[in-house]
C-alpha positions as CSV (number, residue, x, y, z in Angstrom):
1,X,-11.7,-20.6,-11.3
2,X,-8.7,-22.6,-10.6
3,X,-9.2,-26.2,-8.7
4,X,-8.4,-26.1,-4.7
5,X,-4.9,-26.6,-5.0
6,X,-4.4,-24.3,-7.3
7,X,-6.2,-21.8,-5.5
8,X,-4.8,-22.9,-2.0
9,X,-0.9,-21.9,-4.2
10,X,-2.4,-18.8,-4.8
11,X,-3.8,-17.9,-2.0
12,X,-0.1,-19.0,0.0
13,X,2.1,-16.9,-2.4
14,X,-0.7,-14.0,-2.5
15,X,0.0,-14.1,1.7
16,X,3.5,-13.6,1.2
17,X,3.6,-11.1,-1.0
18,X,0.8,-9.2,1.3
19,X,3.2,-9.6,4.0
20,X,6.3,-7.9,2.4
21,X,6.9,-4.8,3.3
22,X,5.7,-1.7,0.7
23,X,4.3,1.6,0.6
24,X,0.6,0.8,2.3
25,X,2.4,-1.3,5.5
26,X,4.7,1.4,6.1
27,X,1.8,4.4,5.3
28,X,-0.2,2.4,7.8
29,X,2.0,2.1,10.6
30,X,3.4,6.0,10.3
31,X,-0.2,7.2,10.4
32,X,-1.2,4.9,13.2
33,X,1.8,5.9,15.4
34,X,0.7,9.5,14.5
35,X,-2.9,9.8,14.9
36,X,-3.8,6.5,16.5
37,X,-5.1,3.0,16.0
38,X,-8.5,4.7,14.0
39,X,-6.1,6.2,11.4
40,X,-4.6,3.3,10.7
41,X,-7.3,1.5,10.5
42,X,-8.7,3.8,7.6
43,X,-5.8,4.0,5.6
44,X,-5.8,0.6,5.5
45,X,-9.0,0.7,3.7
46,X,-7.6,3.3,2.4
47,X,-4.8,1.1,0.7
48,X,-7.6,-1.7,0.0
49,X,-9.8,0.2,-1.8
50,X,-6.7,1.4,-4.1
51,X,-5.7,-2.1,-4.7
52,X,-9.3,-3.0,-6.1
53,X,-8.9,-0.3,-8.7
54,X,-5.5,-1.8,-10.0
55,X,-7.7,-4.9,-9.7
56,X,-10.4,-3.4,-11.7
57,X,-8.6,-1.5,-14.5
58,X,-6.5,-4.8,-15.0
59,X,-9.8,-6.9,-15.8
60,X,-10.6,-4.3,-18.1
61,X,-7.4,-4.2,-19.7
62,X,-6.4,-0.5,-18.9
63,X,-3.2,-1.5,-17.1
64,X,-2.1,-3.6,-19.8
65,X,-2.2,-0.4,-21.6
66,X,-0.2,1.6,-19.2
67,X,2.2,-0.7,-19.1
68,X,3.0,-0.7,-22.9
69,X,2.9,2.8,-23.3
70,X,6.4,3.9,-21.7
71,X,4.8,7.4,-21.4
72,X,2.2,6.5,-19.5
73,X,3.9,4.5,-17.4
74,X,6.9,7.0,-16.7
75,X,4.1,9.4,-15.8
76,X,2.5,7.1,-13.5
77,X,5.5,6.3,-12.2
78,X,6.5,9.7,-11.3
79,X,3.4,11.2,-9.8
80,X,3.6,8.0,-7.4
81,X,7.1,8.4,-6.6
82,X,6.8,12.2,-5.6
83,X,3.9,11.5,-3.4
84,X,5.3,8.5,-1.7
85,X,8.7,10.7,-0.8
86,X,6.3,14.2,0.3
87,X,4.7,11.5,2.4
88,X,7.5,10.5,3.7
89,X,9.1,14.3,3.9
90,X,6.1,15.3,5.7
91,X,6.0,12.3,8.1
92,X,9.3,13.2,9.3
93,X,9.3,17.1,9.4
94,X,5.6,16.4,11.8
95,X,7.4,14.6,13.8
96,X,10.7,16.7,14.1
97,X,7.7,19.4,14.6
98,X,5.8,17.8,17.3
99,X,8.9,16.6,19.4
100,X,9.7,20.5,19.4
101,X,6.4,21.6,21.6
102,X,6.1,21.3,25.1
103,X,2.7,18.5,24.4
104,X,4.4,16.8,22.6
105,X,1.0,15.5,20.8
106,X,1.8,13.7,17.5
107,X,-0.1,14.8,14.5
108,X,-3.6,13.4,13.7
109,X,-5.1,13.7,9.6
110,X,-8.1,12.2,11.0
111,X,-9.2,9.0,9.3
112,X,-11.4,10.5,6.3
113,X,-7.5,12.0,5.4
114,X,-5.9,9.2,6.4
115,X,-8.0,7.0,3.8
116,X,-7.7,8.8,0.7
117,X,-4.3,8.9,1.2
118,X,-4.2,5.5,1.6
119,X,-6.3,5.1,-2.0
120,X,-3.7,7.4,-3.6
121,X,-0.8,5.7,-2.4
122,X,-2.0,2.5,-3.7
123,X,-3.2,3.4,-6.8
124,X,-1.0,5.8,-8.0
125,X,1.9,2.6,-7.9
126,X,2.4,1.0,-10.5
127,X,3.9,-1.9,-9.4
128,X,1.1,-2.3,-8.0
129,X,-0.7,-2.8,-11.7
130,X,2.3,-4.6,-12.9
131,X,1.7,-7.5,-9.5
132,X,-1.6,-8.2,-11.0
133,X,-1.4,-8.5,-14.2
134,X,1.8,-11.0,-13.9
135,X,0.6,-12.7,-11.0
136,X,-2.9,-13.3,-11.2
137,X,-3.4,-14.5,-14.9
138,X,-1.4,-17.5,-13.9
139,X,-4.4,-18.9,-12.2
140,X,-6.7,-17.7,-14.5
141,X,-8.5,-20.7,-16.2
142,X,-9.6,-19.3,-20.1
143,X,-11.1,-23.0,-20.5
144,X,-13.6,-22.2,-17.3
145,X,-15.1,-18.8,-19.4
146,X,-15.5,-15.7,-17.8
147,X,-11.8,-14.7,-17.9
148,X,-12.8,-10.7,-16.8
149,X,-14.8,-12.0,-13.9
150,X,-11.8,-15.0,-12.7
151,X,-9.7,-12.2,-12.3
152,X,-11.7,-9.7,-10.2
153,X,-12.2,-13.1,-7.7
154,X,-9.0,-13.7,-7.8
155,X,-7.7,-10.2,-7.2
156,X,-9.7,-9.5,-4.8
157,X,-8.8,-12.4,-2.9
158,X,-5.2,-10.5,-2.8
159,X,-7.0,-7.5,-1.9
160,X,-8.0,-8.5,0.8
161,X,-5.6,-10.3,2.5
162,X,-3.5,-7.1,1.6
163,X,-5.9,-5.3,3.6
164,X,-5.9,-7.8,6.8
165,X,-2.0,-7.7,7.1
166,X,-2.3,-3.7,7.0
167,X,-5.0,-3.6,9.9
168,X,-3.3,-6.1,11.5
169,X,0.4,-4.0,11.1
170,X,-1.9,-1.1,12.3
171,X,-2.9,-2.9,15.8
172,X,0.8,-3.7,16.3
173,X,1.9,-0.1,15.8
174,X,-1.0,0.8,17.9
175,X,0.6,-1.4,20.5
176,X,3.8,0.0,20.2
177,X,2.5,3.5,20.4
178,X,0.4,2.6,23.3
179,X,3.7,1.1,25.1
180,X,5.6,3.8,24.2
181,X,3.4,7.0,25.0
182,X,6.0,8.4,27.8
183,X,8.9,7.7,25.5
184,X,8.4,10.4,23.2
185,X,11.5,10.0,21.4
186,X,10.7,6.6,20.9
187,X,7.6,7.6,18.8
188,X,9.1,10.5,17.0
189,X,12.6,7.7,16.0
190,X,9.5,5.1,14.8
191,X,7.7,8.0,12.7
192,X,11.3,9.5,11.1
193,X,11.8,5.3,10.2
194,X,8.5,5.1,8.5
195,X,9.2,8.1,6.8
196,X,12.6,7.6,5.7
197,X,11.1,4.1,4.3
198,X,8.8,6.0,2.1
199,X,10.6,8.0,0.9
200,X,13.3,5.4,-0.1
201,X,10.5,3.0,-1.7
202,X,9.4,6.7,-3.5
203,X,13.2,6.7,-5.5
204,X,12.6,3.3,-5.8
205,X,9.5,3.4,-7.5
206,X,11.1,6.1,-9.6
207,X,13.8,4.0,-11.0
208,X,12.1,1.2,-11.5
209,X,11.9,0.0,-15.2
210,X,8.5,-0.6,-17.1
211,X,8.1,-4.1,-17.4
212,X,9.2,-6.1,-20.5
213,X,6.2,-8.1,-22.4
């Protein structure tokens, strides 16, 4: 493991990258603004749980091997890019949808939905993959032994604090909803936004270029 400083660097720039905006914040605060702070709160787990197997298959070397094979990367990169934009399609046609009936109810997945889409949206990115194994074998010590185990800590470490900024986007969009709940239009504009922001992240992801060695 890397000394305290070293860690407390990590740990810093690990925080800002959890903090910039991606897929799982803005999954996490359309599903909250639809179905409620519970949702959110799941896919955000959700999200976590698809982080730790980038985490995983990087300690055991299987992303470095999707990242050299252009194939498998392109077909990673695809089938993540077409479900982040019918994410985002079907965020904003539910809440065209809903705005339309007299209730006026947003949509709720219910949290067990709400979570494994929050795994699949995670893990099907592979920037995601790409993040960790750049990032986290710069603090990986090979004099200190255990190389494999270094980088589960340590990217679980990220993991988590990915996690706690999505739970913690998912109270503030709760609060928003909450504020908001007799300005309907308000809700359906924020849901269409998050929506909009998937699917543009989705084209992104699909013209992004497989990292060079």
């Amino acid at each position: 493991m890397p000394d305290l400083l070293q860690l407390s660097l990590y740990l810093a720039a690990a925080l800002l990258l959890a903090v910039t905006p991606g897929p799982g914040i803005f999954y996490v605060a359309a599903r909250t603004l639809s179905g409620g702070r519970a949702e959110g709160i799941a896919s955000s787990f959700g999200t976590g749980l698809g982080g730790m197997a980038h985490v995983l298959a990087g300690s055991l070397g299987v992303s470095a091997i999707v990242l050299a094979s252009a194939e498998l990367f392109t077909l990673l990169k695809l089938v993540g890019a077409a479900y982040l934009v019918w994410i985002g399609i079907r965020t904003i046609l539910s809440a065209r949808r809903e705005a339309a009936l007299v209730s006026g109810e947003p949509e709720s997945l219910g949290a067990r939905r709400a979570f494994r889409e929050g795994v699949l949206i995670e893990a099907l990115n592979p920037k995601t993959a790409a993040f960790f194994l750049a990032f986290v074998p710069q603090f990986v010590d090979p004099a200190n032994g255990h190389v494999a185990l270094q980088f589960v800590v340590l990217g679980s470490l990220s993991v988590l604090l990915n996690t706690l900024v999505d739970i913690a986007v998912a109270f503030a969009a709760h609060r928003i909803r909450s504020g908001a709940v007799a300005r309907p239009k308000l809700i359906r504009r924020l849901r269409e936004a998050s929506g909009a922001t998937m699917i543009a992240l989705g084209i992104g992801l699909m013209l992004a270029k497989r990292p060079v060695s």
